[in-house]
Kinemage of the C-alpha trace (Angstrom):
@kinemage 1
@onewidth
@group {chain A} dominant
@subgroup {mainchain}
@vectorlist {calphas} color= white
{ca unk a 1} P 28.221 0.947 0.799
{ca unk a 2} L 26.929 2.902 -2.355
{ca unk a 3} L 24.540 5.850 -1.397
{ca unk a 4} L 21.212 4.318 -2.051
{ca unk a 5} L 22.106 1.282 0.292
{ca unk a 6} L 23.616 4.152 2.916
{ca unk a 7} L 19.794 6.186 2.702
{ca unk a 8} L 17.770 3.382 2.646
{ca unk a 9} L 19.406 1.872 6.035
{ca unk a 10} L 18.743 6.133 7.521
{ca unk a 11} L 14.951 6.176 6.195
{ca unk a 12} L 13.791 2.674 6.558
{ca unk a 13} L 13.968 -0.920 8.453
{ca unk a 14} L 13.635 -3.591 6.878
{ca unk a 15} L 11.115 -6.193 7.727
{ca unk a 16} L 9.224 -9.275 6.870
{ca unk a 17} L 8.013 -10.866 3.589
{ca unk a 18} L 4.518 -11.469 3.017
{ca unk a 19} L 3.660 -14.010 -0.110
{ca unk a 20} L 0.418 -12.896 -2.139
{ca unk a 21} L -0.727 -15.702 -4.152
{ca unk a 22} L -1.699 -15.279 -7.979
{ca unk a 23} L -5.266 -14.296 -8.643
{ca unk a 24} L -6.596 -15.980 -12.486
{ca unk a 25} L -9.502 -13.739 -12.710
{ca unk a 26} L -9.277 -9.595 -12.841
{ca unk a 27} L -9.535 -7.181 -10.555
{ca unk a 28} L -12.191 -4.196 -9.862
{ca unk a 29} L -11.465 -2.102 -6.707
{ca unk a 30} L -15.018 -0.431 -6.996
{ca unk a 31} L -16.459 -3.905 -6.399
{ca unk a 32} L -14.423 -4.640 -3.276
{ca unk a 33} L -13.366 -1.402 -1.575
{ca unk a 34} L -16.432 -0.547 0.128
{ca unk a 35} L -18.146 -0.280 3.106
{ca unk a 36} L -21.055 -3.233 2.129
{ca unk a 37} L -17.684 -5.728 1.705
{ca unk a 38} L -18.180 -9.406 2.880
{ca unk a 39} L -14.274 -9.788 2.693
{ca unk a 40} L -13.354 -7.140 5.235
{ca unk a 41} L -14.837 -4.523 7.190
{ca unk a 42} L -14.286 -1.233 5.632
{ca unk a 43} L -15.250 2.040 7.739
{ca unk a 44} L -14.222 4.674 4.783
{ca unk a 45} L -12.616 4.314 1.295
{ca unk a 46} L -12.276 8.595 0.866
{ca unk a 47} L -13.371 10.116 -2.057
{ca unk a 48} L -9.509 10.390 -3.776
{ca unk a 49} L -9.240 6.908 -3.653
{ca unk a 50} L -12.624 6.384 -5.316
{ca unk a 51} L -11.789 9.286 -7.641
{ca unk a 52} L -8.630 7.074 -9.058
{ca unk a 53} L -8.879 3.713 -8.880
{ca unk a 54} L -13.059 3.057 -9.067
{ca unk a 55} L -12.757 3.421 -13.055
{ca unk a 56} L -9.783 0.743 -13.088
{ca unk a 57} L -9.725 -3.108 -13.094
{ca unk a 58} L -6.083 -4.968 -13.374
{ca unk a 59} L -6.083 -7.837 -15.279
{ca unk a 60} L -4.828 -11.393 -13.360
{ca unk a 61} L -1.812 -11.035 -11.168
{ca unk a 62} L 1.010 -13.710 -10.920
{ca unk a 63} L 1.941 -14.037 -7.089
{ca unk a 64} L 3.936 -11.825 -5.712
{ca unk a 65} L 6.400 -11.093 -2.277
{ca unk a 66} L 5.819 -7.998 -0.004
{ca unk a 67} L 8.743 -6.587 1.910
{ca unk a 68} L 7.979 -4.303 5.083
{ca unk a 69} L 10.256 -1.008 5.367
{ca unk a 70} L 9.469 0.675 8.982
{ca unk a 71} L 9.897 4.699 7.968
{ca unk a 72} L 13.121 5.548 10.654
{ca unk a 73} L 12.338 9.539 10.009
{ca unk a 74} L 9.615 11.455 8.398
{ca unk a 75} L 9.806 11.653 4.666
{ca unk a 76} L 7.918 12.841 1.540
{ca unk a 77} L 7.031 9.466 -1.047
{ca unk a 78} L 9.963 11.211 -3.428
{ca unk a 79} L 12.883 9.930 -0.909
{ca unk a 80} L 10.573 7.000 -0.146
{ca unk a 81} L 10.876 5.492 -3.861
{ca unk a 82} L 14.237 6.710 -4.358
{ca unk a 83} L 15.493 4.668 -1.067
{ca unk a 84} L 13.741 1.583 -2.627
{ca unk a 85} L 15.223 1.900 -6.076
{ca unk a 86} L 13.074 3.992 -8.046
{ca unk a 87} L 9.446 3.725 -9.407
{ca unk a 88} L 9.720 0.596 -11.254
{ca unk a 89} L 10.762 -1.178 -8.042
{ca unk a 90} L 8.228 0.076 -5.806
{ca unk a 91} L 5.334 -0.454 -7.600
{ca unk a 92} L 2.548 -3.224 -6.768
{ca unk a 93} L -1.355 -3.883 -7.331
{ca unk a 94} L -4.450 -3.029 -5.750
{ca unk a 95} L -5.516 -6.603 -5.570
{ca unk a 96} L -2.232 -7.149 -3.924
{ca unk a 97} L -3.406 -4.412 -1.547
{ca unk a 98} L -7.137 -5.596 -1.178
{ca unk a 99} L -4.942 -9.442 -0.598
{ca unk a 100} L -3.661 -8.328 2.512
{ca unk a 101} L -6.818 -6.388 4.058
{ca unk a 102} L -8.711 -10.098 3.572
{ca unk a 103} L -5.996 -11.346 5.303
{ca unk a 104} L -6.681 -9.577 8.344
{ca unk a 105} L -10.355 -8.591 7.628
{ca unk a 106} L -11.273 -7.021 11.152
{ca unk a 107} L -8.031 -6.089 12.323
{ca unk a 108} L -5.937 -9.067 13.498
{ca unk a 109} L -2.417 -8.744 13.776
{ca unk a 110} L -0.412 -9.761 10.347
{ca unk a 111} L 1.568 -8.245 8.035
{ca unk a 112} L -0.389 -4.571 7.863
{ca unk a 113} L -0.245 -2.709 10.981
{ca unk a 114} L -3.584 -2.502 13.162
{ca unk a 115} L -1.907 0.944 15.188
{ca unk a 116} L -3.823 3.409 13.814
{ca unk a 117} L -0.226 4.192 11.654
{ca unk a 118} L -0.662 3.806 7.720
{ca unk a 119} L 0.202 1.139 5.372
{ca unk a 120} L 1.299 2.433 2.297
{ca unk a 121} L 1.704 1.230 -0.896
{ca unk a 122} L 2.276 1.948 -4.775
{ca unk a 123} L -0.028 1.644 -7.043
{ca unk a 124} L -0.846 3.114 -10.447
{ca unk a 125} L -3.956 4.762 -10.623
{ca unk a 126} L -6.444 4.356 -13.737
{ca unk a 127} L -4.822 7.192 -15.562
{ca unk a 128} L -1.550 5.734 -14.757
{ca unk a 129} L -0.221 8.160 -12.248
{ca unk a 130} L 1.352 6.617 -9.404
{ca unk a 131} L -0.241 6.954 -6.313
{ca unk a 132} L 0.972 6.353 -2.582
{ca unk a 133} L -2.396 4.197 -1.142
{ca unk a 134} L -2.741 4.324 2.332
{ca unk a 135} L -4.236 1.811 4.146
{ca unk a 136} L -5.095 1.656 8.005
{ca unk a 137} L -7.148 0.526 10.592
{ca unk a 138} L -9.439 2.113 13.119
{ca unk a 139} L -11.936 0.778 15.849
{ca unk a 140} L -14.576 0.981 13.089
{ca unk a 141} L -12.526 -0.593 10.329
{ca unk a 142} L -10.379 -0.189 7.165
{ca unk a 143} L -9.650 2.930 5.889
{ca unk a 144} L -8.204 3.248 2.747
{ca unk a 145} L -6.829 6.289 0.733
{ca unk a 146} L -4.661 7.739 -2.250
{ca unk a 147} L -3.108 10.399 -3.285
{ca unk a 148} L 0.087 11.139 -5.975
{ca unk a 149} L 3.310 10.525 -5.149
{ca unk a 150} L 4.349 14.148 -6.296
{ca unk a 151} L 2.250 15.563 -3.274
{ca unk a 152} L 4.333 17.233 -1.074
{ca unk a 153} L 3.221 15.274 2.287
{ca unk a 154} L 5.495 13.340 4.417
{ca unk a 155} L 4.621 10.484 6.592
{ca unk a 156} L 6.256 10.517 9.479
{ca unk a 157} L 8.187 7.691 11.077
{ca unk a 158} L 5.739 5.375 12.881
{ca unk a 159} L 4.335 4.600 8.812
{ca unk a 160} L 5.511 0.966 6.821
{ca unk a 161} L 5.836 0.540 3.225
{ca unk a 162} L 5.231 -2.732 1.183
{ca unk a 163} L 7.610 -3.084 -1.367
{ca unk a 164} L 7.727 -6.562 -3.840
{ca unk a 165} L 11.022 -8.106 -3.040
């Protein structure tokens, strides 16, 4: 086994795949992440994520396949990424994101988990910094977050991570 394969078996199970279907028109997060959303009930969207991704809209996205890594052990995004193959791999959209939360609009079971534990995700920013979105649910509803990947935090191990296959 070659060290990547070895640490990403010690951080993080792999789970299902979740299909997100193409979308033909763009995509503004500032017109969907909030709390007056027919899609989806969302309790808070917190001021980082506004701060990054309110001034961004991603053109139309071809469809695209969601793997589920359960974290094993806490870890800081840096080991996350790395485990997964690197940036490039890792990386997905906010409609993608947005995609799923429809899917389970007032917390049904699905792909995202409805534990109170985040779903996290990564996404480029508008200022193309890529950012670790967190997404989880509460009795009140979606909550939904960002912050850098070069933030020190670590999530610990009760966390999953969507990664395109």
């Amino acid at each position: 086994m070659t060290d990547t394969l070895t640490q990403e078996m010690d951080l993080l199970q792999a789970g299902e795949i979740t299909d997100i279907p193409a979308s033909d028109v763009p995509f503004v997060p500032k017109a969907h992440f909030t709390s007056k959303s027919r899609e989806a009930r969302i309790s808070n969207v917190w001021a980082e994520f506004r701060q990054r991704f309110f001034g961004k809209t991603e053109e139309a996205s071809p469809a695209v396949s969601l793997r589920t890594y359960k974290l094993q052990k806490a870890a800081a995004d840096a080991p996350i990424i790395e485990a997964l193959g690197g940036e490039s791999r890792v990386e997905t959209s906010i409609a993608s994101v947005f995609a799923l939360i429809t899917g389970q609009p007032y917390g049904q079971p699905g792909p995202l988990q409805v534990n109170g534990y985040a779903n996290i995700f990564y996404v480029r920013d508008k200022d193309d910094v890529l950012c670790a979105v967190r997404v989880g649910w509460d009795e009140e509803g979606w909550i939904v977050d960002a912050i850098p990947v070069r933030d020190p935090l670590a999530w610990n191990g009760q966390h999953q991570v969507f990664c395109p296959t």
